[in-house]
C-alpha positions as CSV (number, residue, x, y, z in Angstrom):
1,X,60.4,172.9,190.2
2,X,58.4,171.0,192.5
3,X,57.1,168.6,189.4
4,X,60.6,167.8,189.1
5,X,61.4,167.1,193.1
6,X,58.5,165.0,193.1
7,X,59.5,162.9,190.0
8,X,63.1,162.7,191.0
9,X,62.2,161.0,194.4
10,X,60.9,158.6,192.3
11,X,63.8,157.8,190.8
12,X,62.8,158.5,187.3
13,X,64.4,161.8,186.7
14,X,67.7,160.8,187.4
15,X,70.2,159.5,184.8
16,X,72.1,157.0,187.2
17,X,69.9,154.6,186.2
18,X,69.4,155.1,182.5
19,X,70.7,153.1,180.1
20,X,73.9,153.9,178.6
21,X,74.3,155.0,174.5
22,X,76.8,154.3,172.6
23,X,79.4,156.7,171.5
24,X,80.5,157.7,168.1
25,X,82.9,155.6,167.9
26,X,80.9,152.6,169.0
27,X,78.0,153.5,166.5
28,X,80.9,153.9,163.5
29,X,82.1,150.9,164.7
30,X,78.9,149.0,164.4
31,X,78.0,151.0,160.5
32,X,81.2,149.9,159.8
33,X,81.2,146.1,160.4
34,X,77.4,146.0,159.0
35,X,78.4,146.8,155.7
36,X,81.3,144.8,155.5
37,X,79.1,141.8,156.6
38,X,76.7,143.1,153.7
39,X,79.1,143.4,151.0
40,X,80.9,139.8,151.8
41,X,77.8,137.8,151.1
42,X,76.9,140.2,148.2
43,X,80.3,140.0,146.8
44,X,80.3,136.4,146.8
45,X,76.9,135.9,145.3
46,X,77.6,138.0,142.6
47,X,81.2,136.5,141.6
48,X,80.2,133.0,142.0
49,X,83.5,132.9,143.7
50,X,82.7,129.1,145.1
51,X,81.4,126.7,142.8
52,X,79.4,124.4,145.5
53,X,76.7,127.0,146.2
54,X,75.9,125.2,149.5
55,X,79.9,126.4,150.7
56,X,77.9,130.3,149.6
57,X,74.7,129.5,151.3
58,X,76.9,128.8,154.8
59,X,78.7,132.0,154.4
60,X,75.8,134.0,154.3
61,X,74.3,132.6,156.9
62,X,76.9,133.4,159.1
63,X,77.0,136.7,157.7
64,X,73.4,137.1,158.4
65,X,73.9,136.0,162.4
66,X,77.5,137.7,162.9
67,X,75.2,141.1,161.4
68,X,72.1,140.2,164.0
69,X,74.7,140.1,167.0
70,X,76.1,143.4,165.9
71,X,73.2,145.2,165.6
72,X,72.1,144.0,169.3
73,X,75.4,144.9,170.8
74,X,76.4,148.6,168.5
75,X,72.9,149.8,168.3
76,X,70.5,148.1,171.0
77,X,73.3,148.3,173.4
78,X,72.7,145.1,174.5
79,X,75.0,143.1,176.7
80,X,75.2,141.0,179.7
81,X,75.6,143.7,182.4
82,X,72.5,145.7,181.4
83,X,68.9,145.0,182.7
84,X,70.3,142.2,185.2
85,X,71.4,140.1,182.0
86,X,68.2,140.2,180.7
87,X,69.1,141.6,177.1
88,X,71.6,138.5,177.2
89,X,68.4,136.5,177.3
90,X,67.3,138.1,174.6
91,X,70.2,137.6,172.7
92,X,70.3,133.9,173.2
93,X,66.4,133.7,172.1
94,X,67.1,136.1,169.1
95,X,70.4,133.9,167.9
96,X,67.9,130.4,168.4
97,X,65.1,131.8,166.9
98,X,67.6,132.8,164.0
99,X,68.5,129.3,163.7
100,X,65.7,127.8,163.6
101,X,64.2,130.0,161.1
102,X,67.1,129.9,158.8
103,X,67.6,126.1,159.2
104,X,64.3,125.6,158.4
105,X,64.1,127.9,155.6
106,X,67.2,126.2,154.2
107,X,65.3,122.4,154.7
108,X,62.0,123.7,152.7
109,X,63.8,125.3,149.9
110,X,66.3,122.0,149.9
111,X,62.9,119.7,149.5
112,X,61.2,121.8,147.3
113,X,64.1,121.7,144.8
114,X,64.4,118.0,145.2
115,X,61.3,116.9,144.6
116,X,60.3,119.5,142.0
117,X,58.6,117.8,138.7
118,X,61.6,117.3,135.9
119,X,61.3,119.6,133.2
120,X,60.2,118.8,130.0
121,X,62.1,118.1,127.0
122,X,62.5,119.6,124.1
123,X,61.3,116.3,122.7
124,X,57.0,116.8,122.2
125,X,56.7,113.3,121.0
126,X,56.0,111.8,124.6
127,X,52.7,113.5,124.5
């Protein structure tokens, strides 16, 4: 008992200032918009449903950033009243470095497709 007075007074045994969890509903919530932002860019990949692939490409990647921010907010419980707005920060950070990445990504793989060699011909008489 007196282990516990001690580390109350410290204001570590408390749970005024723990962070709050998300209910059931919230966590269903969250399940429930993560696969549906799974199954959208999966469902459109596998259908071919728009013939300019790039049109695809964008989808996804919005997909891919709405699913980041849902994950932060349903299951990291992050949001701008928490930790002083510090997990805001963090969200901002995550969503540039996201950007960046994917943006880059999407410039490499553009290039490296463009300036691939052309494939050979059937035609063996060139050699």
């Amino acid at each position: 008992m007196a282990g516990h007075a001690h580390h109350d007074a410290h204001g570590h045994g408390g749970h005024g200032d723990a962070p709050a969890h998300g209910s059931r509903k919230d966590y269903v919530i969250g399940f429930l918009l993560s696969v549906l932002l799974t199954a959208i860019p999966f469902a459109l990949v596998m259908t071919n449903a728009f013939a300019d692939t790039r049109i695809t490409a964008g989808i996804v990647m919005v997909c891919a950033v709405v699913q980041i921010v849902v994950h932060m907010i349903y299951f990291l419980h992050m949001n701008t009243k928490s930790e002083s707005g510090w997990t805001l920060m963090a969200l901002i950070f995550t969503v540039v470095l996201v950007v960046i990445v994917l943006s880059g990504s999407l410039w490499v793989m553009y290039h490296m497709n463009v300036n691939m060699m052309p494939q050979m011909s059937g035609d063996m008489s060139a050699m």
